[in-house]
C-alpha positions as CSV (number, residue, x, y, z in Angstrom):
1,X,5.0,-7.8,-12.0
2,X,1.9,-7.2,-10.2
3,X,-0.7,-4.7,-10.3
4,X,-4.1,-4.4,-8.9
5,X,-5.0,-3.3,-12.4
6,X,-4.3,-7.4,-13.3
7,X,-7.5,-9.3,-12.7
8,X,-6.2,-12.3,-11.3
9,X,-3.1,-10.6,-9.2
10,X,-6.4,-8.3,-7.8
11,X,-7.9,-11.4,-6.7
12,X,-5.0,-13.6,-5.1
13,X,-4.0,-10.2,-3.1
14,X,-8.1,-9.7,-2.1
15,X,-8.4,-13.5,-1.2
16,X,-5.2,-12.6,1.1
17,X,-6.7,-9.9,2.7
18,X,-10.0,-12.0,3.4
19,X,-7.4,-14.8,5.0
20,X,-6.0,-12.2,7.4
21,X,-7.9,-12.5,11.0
22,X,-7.5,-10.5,14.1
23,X,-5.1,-12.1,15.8
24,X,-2.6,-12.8,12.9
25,X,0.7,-12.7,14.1
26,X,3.5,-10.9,12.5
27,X,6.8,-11.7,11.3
28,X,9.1,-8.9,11.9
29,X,8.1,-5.2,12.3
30,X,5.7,-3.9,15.5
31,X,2.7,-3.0,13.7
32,X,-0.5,-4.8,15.0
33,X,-2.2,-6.4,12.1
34,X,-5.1,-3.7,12.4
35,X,-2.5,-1.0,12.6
36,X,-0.9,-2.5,9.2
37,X,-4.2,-2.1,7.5
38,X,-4.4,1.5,8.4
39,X,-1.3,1.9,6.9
40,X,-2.0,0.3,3.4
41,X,-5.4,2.3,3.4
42,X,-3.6,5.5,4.2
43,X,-1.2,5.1,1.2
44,X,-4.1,3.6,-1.2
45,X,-6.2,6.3,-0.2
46,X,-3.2,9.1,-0.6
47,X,-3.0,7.4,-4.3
48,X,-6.9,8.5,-4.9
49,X,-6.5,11.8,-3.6
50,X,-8.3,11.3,-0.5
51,X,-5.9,11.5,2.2
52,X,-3.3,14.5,1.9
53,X,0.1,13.9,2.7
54,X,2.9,16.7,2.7
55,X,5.9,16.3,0.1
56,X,8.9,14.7,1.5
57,X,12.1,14.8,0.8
58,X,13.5,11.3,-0.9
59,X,16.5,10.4,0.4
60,X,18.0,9.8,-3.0
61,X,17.1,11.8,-6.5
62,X,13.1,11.0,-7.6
63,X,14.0,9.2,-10.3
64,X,16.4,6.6,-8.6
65,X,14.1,6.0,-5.2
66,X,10.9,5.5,-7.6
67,X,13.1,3.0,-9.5
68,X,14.0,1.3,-6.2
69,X,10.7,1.6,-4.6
70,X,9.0,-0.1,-8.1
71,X,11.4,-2.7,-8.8
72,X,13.7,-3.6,-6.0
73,X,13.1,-6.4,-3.3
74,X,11.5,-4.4,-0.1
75,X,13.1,-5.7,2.8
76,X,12.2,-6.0,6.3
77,X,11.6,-3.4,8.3
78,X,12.1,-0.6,5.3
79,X,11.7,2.8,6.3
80,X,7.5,4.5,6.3
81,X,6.6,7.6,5.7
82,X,6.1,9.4,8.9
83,X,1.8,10.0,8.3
84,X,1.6,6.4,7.5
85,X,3.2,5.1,10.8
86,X,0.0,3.7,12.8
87,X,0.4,4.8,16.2
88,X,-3.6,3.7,18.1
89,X,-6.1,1.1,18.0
90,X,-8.0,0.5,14.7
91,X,-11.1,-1.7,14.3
92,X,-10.0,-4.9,12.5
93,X,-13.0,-5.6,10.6
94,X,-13.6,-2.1,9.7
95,X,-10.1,-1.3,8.4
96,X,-10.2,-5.3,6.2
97,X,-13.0,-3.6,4.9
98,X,-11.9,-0.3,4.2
99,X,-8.9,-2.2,2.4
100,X,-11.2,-4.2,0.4
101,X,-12.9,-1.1,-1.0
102,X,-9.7,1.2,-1.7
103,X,-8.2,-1.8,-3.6
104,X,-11.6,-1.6,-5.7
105,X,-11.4,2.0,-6.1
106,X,-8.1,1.9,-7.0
107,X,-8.5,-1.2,-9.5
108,X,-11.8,1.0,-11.2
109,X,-9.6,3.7,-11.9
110,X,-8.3,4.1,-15.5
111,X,-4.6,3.9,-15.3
112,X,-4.5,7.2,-17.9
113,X,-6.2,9.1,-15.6
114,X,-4.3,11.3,-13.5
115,X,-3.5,10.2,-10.3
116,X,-2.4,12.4,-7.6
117,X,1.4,13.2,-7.1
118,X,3.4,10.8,-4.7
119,X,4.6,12.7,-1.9
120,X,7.8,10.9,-2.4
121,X,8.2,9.7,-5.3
122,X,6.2,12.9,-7.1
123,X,4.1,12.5,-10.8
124,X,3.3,8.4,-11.2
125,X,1.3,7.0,-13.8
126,X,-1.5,4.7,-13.6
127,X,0.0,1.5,-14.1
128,X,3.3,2.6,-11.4
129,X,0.4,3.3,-9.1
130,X,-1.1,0.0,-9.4
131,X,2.1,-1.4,-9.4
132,X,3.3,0.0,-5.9
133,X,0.0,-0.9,-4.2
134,X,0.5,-4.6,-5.4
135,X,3.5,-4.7,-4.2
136,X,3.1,-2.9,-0.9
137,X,0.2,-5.1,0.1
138,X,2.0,-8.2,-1.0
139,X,4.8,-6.8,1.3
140,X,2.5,-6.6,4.4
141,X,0.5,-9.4,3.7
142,X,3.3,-11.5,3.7
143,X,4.6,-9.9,7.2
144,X,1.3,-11.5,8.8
145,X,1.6,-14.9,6.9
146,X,-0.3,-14.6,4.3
């Protein structure tokens, strides 16, 4: 399982990143690959505690969608969070960026620090956190072909 905590999973998913280019075509979904890196940065940078989101209401019992969410195949076109749905234009190079440095951040952070509660999914630890980002950038990254 991956995590942005593991060195070498860290560096296949920032090489992937780096590979991504302006006009990278996606696969399914309608997000522009700009707009898809302001979504990953809003939820990396919700997981630091520097973007606020307002609780939501899972759709099934905490326990059982964090379960899902973790550990279960996401496929295409899975639901997003309502303040993570990119809606303008973003500046490519500025958002790859951005990404670059929240996967850093995130990556410097102990994993038994306390990390800031999922609006979803509520109290995560450290290595769950790391987990879900891995897994939500390998998500997207693969949309664009990477």
């Amino acid at each position: 399982m991956r995590t942005l905590h593991d060195g070498r999973d860290r560096s296949e998913i920032v090489k992937r990143v780096a590979e991504l280019r302006r006009d990278s075509e996606r696969k399914w979904g309608k997000m522009s690959v700009e707009q898809m890196l302001w979504h990953v940065n809003g939820a990396m940078a919700s997981a630091l505690g520097q973007f606020e989101i307002s609780p939501q209401k899972p759709p099934l019992p905490r326990p059982i969608m964090k379960l899902l969410v973790l550990y279960v195949p996401w496929g295409k076109g899975a639901p997003t969070m309502p303040d993570f749905v990119a809606s303008g234009t973003y500046d490519f190079e500025g958002e790859r960026g951005r990404c670059l440095q929240l996967i850093d951040t995130i990556a410097a952070k102990r994993l038994k620090s306390d990390w800031p509660v999922h609006p979803m999914l509520g109290r995560m630890s450290g290595q769950e956190v790391s987990r879900l980002h891995a897994k939500h950038l390998n998500h997207h990254l693969l949309q664009f072909g990477v």
